[in-house]
C-alpha positions as CSV (number, residue, x, y, z in Angstrom):
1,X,73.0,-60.9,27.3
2,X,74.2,-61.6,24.1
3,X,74.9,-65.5,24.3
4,X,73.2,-66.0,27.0
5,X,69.9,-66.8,25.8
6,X,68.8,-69.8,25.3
7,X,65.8,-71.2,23.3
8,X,63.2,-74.0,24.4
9,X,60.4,-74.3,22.2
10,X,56.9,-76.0,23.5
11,X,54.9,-77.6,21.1
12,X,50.5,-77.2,22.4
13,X,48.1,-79.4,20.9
14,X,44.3,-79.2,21.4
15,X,43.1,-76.9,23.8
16,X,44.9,-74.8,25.9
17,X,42.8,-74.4,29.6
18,X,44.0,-74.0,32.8
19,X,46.0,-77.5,33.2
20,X,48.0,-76.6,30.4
21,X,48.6,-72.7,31.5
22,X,49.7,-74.4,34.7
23,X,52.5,-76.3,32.6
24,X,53.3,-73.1,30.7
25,X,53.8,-71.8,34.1
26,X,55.7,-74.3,35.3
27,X,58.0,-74.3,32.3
28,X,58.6,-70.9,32.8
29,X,59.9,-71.2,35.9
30,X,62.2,-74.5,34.8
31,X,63.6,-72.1,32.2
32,X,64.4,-69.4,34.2
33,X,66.4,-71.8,36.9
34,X,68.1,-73.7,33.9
35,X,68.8,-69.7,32.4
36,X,66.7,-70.5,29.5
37,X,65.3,-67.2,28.5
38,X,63.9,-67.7,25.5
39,X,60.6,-69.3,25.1
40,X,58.9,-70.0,21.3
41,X,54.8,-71.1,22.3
42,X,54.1,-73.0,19.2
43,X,50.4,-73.3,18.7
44,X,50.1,-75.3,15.2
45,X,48.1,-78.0,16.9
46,X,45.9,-76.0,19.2
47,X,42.2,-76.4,18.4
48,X,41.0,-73.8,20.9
49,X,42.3,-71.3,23.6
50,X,40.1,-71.3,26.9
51,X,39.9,-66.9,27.0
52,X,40.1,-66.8,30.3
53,X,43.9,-68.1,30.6
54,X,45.0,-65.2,28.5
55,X,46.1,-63.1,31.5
56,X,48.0,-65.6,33.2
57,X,50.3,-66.0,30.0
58,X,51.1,-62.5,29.7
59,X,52.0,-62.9,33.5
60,X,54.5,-65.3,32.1
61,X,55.7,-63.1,29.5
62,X,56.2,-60.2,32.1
63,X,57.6,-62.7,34.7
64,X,60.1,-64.0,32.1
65,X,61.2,-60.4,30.9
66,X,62.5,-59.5,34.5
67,X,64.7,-62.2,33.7
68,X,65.7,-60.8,30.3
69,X,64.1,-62.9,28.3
70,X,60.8,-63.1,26.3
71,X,57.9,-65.5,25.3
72,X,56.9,-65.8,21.2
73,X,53.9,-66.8,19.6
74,X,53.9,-69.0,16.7
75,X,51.7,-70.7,14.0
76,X,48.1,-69.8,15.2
77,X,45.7,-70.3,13.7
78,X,43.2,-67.1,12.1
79,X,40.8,-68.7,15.2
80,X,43.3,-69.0,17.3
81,X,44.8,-65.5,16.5
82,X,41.1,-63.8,17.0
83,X,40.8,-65.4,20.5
84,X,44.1,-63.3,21.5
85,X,42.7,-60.6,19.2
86,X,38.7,-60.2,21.1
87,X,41.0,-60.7,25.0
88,X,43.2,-57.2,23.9
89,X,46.2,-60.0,24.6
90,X,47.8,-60.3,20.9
91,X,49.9,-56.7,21.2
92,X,51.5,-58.0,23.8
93,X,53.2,-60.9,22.1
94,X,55.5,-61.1,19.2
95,X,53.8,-63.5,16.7
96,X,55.3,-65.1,13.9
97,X,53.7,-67.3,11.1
98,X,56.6,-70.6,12.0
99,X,58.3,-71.6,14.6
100,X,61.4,-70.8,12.4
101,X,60.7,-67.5,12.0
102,X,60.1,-67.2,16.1
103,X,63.4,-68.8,16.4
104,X,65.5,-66.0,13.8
105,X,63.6,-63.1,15.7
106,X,65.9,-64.6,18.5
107,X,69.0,-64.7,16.8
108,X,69.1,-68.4,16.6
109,X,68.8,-70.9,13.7
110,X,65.7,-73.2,14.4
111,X,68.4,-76.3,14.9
112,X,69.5,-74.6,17.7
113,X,65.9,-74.1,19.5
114,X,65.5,-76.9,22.3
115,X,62.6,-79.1,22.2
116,X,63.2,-81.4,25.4
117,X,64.0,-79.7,28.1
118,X,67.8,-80.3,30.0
119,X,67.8,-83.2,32.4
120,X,67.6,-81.6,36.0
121,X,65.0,-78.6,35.2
């Protein structure tokens, strides 16, 4: 797989409820047709995480590991890192303190991590 992944990162702000799990979702999915198989959650500008979408994003995680690839956490906050914490759901993701960091545990500099995804996906 080695060159093959590729990194999108997807910048959240303010709360992260069902609407926005559906994007998640639906960016999951674009990655995995554009082979994309890297994806860095950053959640510096998240204000709160609606509990009850937890599941649904470790079915992303799982649903993009059949693929080969793998969903990171970065920059939450100490309440956003609780919310994750009191759900059970924070084991199951890699979480890093900067997107940077998120970006090296992939093997890629953080100028290589996409921020708009390709035209077509």
């Amino acid at each position: 797989m080695e060159g093959k992944i590729k990194i999108y990162q997807m910048n959240l702000e303010g709360e992260v409820d069902a609407a926005k799990m559906a994007e998640i979702s639906r960016v999951v999915g674009q990655l995995i047709k554009g082979e994309m198989y890297g994806l860095i959650l950053n959640f510096e500008a998240v204000e709160h995480v609606n509990f009850a979408i937890l599941s649904s994003l470790v079915d992303e995680k799982r649903r993009l590991q059949s693929f080969g690839g793998d969903i990171r956490l970065a920059a939450l906050s100490d309440y956003i890192k609780n919310i994750f914490k009191t759900t059970g759901v924070l084991e199951a993701f890699p979480v890093f303190d900067t997107v940077g960091q998120a970006a090296k545990s992939f093997g890629v500099a953080l100028k290589d991590v996409a921020t708009n995804l390709p035209l077509g996906l």
